[in-house]
VOGU-3710 file (C-alpha; in Angstrom, 3 decimals, decimal comma):
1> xxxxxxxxxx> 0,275/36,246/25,621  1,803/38,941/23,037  0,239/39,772/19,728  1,327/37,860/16,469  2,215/40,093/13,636  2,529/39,053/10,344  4,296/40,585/7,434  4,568/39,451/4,085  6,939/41,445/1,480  9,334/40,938/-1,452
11> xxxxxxxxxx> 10,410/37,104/-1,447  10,425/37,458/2,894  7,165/36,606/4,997  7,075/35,692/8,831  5,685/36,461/12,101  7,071/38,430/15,128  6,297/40,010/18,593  7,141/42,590/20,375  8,999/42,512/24,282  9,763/45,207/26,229
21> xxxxxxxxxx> 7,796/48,622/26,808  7,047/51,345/25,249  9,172/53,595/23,317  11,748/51,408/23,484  10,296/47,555/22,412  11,616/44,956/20,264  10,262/42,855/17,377  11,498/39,192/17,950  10,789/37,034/14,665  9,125/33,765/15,864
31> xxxxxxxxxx> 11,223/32,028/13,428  15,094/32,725/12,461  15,565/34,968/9,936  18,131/37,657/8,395  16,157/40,268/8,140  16,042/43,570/10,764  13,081/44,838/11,820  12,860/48,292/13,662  10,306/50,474/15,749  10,103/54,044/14,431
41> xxxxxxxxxx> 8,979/56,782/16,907  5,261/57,195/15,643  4,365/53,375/16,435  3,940/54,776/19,760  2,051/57,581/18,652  -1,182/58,499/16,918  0,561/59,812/14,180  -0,260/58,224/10,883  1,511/60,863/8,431  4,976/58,826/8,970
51> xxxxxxxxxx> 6,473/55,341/8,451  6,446/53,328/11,489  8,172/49,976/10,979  11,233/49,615/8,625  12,522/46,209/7,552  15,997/45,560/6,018  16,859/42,295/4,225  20,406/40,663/4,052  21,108/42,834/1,067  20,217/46,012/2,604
61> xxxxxxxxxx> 16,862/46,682/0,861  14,803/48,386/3,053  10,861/48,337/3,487  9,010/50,689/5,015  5,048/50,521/6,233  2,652/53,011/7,535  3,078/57,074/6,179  0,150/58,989/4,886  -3,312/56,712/4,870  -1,033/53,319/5,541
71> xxxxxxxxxx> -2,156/52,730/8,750  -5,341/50,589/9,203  -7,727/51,452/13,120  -10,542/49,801/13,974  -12,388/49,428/16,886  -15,806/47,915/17,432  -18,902/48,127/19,992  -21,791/46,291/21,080  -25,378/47,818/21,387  -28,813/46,502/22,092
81> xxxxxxxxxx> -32,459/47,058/20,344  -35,626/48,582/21,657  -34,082/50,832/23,572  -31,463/49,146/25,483  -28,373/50,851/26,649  -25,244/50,595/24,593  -22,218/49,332/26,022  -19,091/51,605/25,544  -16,773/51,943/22,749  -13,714/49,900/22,306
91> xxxxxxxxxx> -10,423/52,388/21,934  -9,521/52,815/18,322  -6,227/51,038/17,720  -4,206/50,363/14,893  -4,497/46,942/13,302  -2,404/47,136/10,005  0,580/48,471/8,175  1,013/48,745/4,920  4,265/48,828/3,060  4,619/52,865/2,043
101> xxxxxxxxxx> 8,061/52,743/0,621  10,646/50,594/-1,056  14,830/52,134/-0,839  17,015/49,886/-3,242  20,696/50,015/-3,187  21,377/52,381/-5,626  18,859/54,728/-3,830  15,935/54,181/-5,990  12,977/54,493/-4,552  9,274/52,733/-5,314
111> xxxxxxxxxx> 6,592/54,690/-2,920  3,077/52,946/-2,024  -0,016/55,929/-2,129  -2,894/55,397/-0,121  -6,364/56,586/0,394  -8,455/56,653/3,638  -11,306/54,567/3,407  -13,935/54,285/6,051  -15,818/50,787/6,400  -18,758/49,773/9,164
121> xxxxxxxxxx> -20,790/46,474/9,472  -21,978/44,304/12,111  -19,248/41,540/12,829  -21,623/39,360/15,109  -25,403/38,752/17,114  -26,523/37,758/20,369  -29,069/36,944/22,299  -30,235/34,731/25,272  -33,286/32,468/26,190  -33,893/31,040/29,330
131> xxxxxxxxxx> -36,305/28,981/30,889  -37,438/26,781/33,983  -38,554/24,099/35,804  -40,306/23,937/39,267  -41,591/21,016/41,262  -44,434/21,268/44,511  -44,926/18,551/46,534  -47,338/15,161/45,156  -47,492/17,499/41,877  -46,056/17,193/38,442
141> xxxxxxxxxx> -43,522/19,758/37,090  -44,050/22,896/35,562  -41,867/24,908/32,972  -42,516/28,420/33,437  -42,798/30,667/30,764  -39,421/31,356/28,446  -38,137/35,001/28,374  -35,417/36,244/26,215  -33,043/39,339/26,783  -33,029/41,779/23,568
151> xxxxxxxxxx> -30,617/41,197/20,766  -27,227/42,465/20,901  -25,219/43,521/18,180  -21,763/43,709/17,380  -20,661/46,635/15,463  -17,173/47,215/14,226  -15,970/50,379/12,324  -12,573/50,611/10,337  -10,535/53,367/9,056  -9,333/50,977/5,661
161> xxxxxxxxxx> -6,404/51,982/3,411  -6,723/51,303/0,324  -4,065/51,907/-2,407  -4,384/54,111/-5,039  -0,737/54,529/-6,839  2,319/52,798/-7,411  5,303/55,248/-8,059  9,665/54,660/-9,182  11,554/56,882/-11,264  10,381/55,489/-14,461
171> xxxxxxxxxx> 6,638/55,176/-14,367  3,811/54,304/-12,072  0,522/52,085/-11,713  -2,497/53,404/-10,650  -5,586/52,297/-9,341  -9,203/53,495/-9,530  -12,463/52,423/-7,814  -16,102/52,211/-7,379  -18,942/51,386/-4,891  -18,751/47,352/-4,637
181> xxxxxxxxxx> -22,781/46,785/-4,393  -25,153/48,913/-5,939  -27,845/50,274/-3,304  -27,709/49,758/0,789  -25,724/51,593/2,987  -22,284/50,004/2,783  -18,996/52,103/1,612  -17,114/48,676/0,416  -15,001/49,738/-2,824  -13,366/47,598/-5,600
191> xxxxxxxxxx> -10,877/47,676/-8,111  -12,264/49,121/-11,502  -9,455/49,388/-13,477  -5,470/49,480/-13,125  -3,286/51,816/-15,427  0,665/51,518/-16,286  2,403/54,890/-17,270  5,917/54,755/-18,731  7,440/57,981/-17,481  9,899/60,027/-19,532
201> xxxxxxxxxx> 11,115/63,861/-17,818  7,711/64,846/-16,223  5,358/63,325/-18,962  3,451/60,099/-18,175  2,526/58,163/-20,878  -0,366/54,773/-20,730  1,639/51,909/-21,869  -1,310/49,320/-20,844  -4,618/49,553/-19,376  -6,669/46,674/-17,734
211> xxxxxxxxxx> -10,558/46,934/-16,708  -12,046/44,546/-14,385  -14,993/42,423/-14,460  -17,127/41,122/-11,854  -20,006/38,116/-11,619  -21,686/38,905/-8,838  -24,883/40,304/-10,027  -25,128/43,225/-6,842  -21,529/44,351/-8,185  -20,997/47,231/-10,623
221> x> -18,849/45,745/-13,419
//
């Protein structure tokens, strides 16, 4: 069974899959729809500098995902405690696209800028217990003694985007973050605050400025 993608941008969302073979497959949108969507060269590769998928709409916007930092990998692996082997590594693949670059129809342009984030925790835990019964002629039953395996762990690492500027002609929004929980060992980020520039020649200039708050108590506000 192919994989489902889903896309969701402007006033267009759906889901397609891809046929054919590599370099030369085909998105076919599970449900009808105007809109064109293309394979670039470096979905095949392991470039991520580059745009990868374009989408056109009935008016001839296009919409472009991947380029620098807008490609989201992951891959994951399971490992045991006290000393039990680990089993190999899954092959990092890409997971995500993000949308890198808006082309109106006068030629405007509105560019996505992204960061390179890297994120690790452990998606899942295992372990099994087994046990038994044996029977001996004109005697009861006995249930031998339980054993268990060691616990095995299910680690997945990501290499996140996460977006740090909005950009057009005539201003920009950008973004700035933090750690998400203070202590530990975990990279998570959010949103601190998001800036709006007006833009006039090469000066920016803050039009508005919003900070934001958060109630969990292990979150840096």
């Amino acid at each position: 069974e192919p994989d489902v993608f889903s896309f969701n941008v402007g006033p267009y969302a759906g889901k397609f899959y891809l046929t054919g073979a590599a370099p030369t497959m085909q998105a076919v949108l599970v449900s009808p729809s105007p809109l064109k969507i293309e394979l670039l060269p470096d979905f095949y590769t392991t470039s991520l500098t580059n745009e990868q998928i374009r989408i056109t709409d009935p008016s001839g916007v296009v919409y472009s995902f991947g380029g620098l930092n807008g490609v989201e990998r992951s891959d994951s692996k399971t490992y045991g405690s006290g000393g039990s082997a680990d089993n190999p590594q899954s092959k990092l693949i890409k997971s995500a696209w993000y949308l890198y670059k808006i082309k109106l129809l006068n030629g405007d342009e509105i560019n996505f800028t992204y960061a390179s984030q890297f994120l690790k925790y452990d998606a899942g835990i295992s372990q099994t217990l087994s046990s038994g019964i044996s029977f001996k002629p004109s005697t009861l039953y006995t249930v031998q003694k339980a054993t268990h395996s060691l616990p095995k762990v299910t680690g997945v690492n990501i290499n996140a985007s996460k977006l740090t500027e909005i950009n057009w002609k005539n201003g920009k929004i950008s973004f700035a973050y933090s750690l998400r929980f203070l202590g530990g060992t975990t990279t998570m980020e959010k949103i601190d605050n998001m800036v709006i520039s007006t833009k006039n020649n090469t000066t920016f200039t803050v039009l508005k400025k919003y900070a934001f708050n958060y109630l969990s108590p292990d979150a840096v506000a």
